[in-house]
PyMOL Python script that loads the backbone (N, CA, C, O; Angstrom):
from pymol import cmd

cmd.read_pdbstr("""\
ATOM      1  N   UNK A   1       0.834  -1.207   0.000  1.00  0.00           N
ATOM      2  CA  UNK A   1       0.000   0.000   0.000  1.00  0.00           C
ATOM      3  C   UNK A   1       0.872   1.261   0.000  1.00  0.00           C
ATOM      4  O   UNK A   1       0.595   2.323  -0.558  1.00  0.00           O
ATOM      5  N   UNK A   2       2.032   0.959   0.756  1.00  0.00           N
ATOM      6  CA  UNK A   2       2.977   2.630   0.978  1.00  0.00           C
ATOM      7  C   UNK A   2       3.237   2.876  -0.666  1.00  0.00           C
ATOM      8  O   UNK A   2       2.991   3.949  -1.217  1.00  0.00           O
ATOM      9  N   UNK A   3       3.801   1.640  -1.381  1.00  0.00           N
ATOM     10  CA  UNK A   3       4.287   2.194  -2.777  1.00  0.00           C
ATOM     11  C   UNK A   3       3.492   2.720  -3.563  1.00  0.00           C
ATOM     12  O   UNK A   3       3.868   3.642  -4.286  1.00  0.00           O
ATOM     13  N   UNK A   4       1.776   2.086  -3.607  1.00  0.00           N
ATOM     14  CA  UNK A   4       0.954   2.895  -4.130  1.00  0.00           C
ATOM     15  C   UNK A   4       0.600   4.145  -3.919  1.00  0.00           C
ATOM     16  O   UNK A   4       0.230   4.923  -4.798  1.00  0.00           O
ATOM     17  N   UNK A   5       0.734   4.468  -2.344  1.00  0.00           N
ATOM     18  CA  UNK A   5       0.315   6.099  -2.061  1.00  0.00           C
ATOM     19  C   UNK A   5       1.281   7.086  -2.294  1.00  0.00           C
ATOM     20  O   UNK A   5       1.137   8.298  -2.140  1.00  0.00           O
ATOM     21  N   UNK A   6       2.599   6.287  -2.802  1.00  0.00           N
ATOM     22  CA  UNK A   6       4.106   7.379  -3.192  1.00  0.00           C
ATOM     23  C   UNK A   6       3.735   7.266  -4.455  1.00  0.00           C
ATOM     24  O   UNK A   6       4.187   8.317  -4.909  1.00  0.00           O
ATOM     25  N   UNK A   7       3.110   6.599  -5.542  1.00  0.00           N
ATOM     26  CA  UNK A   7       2.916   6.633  -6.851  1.00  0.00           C
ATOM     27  C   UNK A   7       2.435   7.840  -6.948  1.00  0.00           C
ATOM     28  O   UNK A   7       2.959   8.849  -7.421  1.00  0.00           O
ATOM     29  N   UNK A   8       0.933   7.612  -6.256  1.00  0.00           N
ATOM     30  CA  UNK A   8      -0.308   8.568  -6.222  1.00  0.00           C
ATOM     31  C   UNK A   8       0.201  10.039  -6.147  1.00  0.00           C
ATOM     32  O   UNK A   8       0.081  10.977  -6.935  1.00  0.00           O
ATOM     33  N   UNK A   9       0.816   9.924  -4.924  1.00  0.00           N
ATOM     34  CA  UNK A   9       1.814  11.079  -4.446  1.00  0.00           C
ATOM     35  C   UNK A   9       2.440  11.938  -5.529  1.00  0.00           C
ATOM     36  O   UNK A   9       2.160  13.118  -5.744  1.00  0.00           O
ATOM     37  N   UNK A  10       3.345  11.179  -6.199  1.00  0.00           N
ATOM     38  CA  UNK A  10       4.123  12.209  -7.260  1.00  0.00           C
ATOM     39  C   UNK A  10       3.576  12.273  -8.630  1.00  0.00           C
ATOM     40  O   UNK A  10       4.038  12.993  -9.515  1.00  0.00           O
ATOM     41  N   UNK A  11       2.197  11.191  -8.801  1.00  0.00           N
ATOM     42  CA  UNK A  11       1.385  11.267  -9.966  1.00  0.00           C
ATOM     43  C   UNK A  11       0.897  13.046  -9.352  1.00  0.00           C
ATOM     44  O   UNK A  11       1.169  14.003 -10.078  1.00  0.00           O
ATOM     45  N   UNK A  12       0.338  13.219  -8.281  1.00  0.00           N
ATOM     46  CA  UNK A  12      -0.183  14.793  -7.815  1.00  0.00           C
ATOM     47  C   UNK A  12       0.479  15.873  -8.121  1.00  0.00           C
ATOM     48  O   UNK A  12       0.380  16.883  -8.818  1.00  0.00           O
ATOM     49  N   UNK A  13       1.272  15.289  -7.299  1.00  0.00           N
ATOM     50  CA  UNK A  13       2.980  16.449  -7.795  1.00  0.00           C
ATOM     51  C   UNK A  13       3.325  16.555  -8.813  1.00  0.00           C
ATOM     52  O   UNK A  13       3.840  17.664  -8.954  1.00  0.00           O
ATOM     53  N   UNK A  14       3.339  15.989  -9.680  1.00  0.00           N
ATOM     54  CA  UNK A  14       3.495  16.536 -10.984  1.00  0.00           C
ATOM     55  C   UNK A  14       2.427  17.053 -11.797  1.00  0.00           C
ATOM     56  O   UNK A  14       2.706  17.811 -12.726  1.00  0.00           O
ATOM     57  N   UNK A  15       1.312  16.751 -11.572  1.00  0.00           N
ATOM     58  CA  UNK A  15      -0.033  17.717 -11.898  1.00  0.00           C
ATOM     59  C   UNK A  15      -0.364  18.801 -11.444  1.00  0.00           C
ATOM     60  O   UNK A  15      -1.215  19.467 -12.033  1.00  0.00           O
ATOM     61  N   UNK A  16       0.375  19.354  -9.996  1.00  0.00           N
ATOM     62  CA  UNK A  16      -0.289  20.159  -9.273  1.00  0.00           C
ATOM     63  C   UNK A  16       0.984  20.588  -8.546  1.00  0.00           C
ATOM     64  O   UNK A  16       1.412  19.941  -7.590  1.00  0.00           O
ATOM     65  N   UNK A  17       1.666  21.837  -9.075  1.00  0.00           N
ATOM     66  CA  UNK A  17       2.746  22.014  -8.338  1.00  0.00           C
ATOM     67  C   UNK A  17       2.349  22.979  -7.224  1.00  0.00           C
ATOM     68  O   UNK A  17       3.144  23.021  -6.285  1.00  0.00           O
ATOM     69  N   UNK A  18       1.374  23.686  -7.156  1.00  0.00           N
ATOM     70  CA  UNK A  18       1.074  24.257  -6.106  1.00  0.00           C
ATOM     71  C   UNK A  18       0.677  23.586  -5.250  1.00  0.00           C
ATOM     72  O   UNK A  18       0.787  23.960  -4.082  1.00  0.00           O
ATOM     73  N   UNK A  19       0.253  22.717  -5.488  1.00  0.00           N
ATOM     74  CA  UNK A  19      -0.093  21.963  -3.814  1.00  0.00           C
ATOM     75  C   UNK A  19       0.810  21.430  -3.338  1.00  0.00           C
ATOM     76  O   UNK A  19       0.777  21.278  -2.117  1.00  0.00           O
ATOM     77  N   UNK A  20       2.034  20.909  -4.132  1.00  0.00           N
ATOM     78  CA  UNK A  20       3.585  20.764  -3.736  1.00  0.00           C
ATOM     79  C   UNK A  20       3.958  21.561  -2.995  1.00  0.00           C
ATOM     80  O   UNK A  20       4.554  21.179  -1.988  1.00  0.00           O
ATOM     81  N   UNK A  21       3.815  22.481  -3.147  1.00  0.00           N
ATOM     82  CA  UNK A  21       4.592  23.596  -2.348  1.00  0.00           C
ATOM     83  C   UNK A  21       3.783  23.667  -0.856  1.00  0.00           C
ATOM     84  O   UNK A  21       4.285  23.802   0.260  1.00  0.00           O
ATOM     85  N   UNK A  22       2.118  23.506  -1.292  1.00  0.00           N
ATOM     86  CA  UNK A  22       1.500  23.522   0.189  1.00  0.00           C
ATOM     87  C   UNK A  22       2.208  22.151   1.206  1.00  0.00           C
ATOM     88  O   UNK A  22       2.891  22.207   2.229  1.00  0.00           O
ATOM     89  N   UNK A  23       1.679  20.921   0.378  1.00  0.00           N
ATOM     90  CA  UNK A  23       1.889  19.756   0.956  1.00  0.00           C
ATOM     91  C   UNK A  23       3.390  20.098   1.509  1.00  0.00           C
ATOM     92  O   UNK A  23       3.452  19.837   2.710  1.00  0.00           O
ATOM     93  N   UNK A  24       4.830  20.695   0.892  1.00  0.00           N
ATOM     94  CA  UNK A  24       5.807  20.354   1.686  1.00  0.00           C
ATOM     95  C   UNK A  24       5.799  21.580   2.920  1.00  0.00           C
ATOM     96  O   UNK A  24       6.169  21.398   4.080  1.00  0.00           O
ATOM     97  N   UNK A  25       5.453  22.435   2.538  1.00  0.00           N
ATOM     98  CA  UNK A  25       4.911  23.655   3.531  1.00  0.00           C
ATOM     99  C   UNK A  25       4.277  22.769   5.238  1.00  0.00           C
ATOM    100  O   UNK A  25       4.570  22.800   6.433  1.00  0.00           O
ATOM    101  N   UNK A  26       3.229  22.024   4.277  1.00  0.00           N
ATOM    102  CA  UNK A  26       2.372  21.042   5.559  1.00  0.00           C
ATOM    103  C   UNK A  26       3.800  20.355   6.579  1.00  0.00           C
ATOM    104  O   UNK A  26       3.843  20.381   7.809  1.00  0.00           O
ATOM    105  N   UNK A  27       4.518  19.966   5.957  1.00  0.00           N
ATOM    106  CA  UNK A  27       5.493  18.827   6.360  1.00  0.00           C
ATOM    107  C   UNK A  27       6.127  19.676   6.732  1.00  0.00           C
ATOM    108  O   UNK A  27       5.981  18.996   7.748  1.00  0.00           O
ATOM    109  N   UNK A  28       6.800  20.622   7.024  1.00  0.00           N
ATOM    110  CA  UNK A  28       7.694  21.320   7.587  1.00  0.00           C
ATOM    111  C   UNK A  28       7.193  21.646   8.784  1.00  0.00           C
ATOM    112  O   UNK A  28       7.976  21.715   9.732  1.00  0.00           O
ATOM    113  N   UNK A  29       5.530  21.962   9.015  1.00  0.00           N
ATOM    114  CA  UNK A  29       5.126  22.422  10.282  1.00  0.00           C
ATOM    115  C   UNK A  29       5.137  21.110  11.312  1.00  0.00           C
ATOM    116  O   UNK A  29       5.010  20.997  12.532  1.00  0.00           O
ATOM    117  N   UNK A  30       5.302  20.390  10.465  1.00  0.00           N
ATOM    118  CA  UNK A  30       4.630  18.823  11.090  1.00  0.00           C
ATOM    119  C   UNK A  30       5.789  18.571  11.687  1.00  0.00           C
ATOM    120  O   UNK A  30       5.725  17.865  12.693  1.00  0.00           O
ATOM    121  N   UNK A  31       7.298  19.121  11.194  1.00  0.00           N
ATOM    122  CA  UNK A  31       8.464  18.365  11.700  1.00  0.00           C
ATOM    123  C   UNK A  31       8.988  19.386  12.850  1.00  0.00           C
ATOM    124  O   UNK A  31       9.979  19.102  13.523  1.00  0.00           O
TER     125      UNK A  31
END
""", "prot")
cmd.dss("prot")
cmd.show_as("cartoon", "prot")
cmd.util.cbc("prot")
cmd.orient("prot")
């Protein structure tokens, strides 16, 4: 299941670079 949701993952990311930037934005607060 993890490898499918990293597929999914950069299938997004490469469609949607602004939410890249949110999503790693997200992860920075998280760390």
């Amino acid at each position: 299941y993890k490898e499918v949701k990293i597929i999914l993952f950069t299938h997004k990311i490469n469609g949607l670079h602004e939410n890249d930037f949110i999503v790693a934005y997200k992860c920075d607060l998280l760390i």
